[in-house]
N, C-alpha and C positions, 0 to 999 in steps of 0.2 A: 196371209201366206199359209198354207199346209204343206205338210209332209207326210205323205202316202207312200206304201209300196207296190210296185209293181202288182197289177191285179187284171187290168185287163187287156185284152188285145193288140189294143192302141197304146197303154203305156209299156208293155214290151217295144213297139215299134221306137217310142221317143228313148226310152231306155239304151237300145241297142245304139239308136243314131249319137245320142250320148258320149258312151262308152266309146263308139272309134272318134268323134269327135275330139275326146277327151287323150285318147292314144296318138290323134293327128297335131293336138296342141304342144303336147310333151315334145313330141319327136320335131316339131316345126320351132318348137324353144331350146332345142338343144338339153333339155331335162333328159337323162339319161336314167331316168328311171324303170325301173326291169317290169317289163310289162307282161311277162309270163304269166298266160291264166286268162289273160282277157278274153280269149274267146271261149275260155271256160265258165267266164261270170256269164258272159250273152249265154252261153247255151242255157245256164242254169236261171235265168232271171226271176222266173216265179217260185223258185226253193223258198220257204218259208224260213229254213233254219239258216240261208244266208242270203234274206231279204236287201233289197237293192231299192233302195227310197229317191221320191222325185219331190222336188220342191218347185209349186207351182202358188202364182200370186191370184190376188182376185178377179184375174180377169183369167184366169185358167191357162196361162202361160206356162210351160216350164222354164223352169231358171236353174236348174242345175240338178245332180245326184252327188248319189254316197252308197258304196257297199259294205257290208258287214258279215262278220261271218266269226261263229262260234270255233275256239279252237284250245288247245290244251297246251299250258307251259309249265313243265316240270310237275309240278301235284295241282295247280289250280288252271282253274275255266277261264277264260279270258274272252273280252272281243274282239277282235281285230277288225278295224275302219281301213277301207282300199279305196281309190279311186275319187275321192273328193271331188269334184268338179264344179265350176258355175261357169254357163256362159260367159263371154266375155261382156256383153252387152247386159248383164245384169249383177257383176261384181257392183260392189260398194253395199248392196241392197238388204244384205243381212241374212241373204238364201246359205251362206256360208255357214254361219255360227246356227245357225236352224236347224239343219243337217247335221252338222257334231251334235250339235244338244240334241235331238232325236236318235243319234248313234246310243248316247250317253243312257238318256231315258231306253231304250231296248236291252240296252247293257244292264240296268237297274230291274227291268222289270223281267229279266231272265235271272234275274241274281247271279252276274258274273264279280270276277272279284275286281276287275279292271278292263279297263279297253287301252287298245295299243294301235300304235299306227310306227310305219316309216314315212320319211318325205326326204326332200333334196333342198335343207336348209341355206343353199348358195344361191338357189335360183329359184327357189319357191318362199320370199321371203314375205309375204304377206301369209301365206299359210302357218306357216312357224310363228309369226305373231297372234292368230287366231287362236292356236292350239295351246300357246304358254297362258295368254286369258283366260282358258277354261281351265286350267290347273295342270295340264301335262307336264311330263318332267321327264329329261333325259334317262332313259334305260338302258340294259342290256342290248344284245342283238339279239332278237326274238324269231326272226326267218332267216332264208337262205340268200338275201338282196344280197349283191354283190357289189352293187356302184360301190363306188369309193368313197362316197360323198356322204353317205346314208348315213340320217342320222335316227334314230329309234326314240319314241317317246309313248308315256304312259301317265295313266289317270287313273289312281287307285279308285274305286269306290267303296264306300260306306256302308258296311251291311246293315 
């Protein structure tokens, strides 16, 4: 499996299909999750400082993405993970935890002090068991999400 970002032509094209894919799943699951911005990730996909990664297996599949993107909370840098997604046809496969760990490693090699995510622990419960694995921990509220449900979590890193 790799994990690339967004670079050429064609991975804009599966990125975008992606991304409403990923908007069509929420909303067909009742995940009421605030999808404000979405067509501001598509416009932006090849921005380098908020790189949008595809995870494709060895047969050059994609199996899912992850966006990312630099942002400031209170005195320190942080990352912020949006948009998680995998196929449904390629959950169990590990495109999941690949995609966080390569948030994670972008997060380290930008020397941020932490990355942060929201999710909708009621109905995204396999995602909330990915993210406690990799050491997140309930936080603050760090954006403007509204759902009611929202829950906020964070992965200090290690300078």
């Amino acid at each position: 499996m790799t994990i690339t970002p967004v670079s050429t032509p064609e991975d804009r094209v599966t990125a975008e299909t992606l991304l409403r894919a990923y908007g069509q799943h929420l909303e067909a699951e009742g995940i009421d999750i605030c999808l404000t911005g979405l067509e501001g990730d598509i416009a932006n996909l090849s921005n380098p400082d908020t790189p949008l990664l595809l995870a494709k297996n060895d047969q050059n599949e994609t199996l899912g993405c992850v966006s990312v993107k630099r942002c400031t909370l209170d005195t320190e840098v942080v990352a912020e993970m949006k948009r998680l997604y995998v196929l449904p046809e390629h959950r169990a496969s590990g495109a999941g935890r690949a995609l966080v760990e390569a948030v994670i490693a972008w997060a380290r090699d930008q020397r941020l002090a932490a990355v942060v995510l929201d999710t909708e622990p009621k109905k995204m419960v396999a995602a909330g068991r990915l993210y406690r694995s990799l050491g997140f921990r309930p936080t603050e509220r760090f954006n403007s999400n509204t759902v009611p449900h929202a829950a906020f979590l964070r992965l200090d890193l290690a300078p």
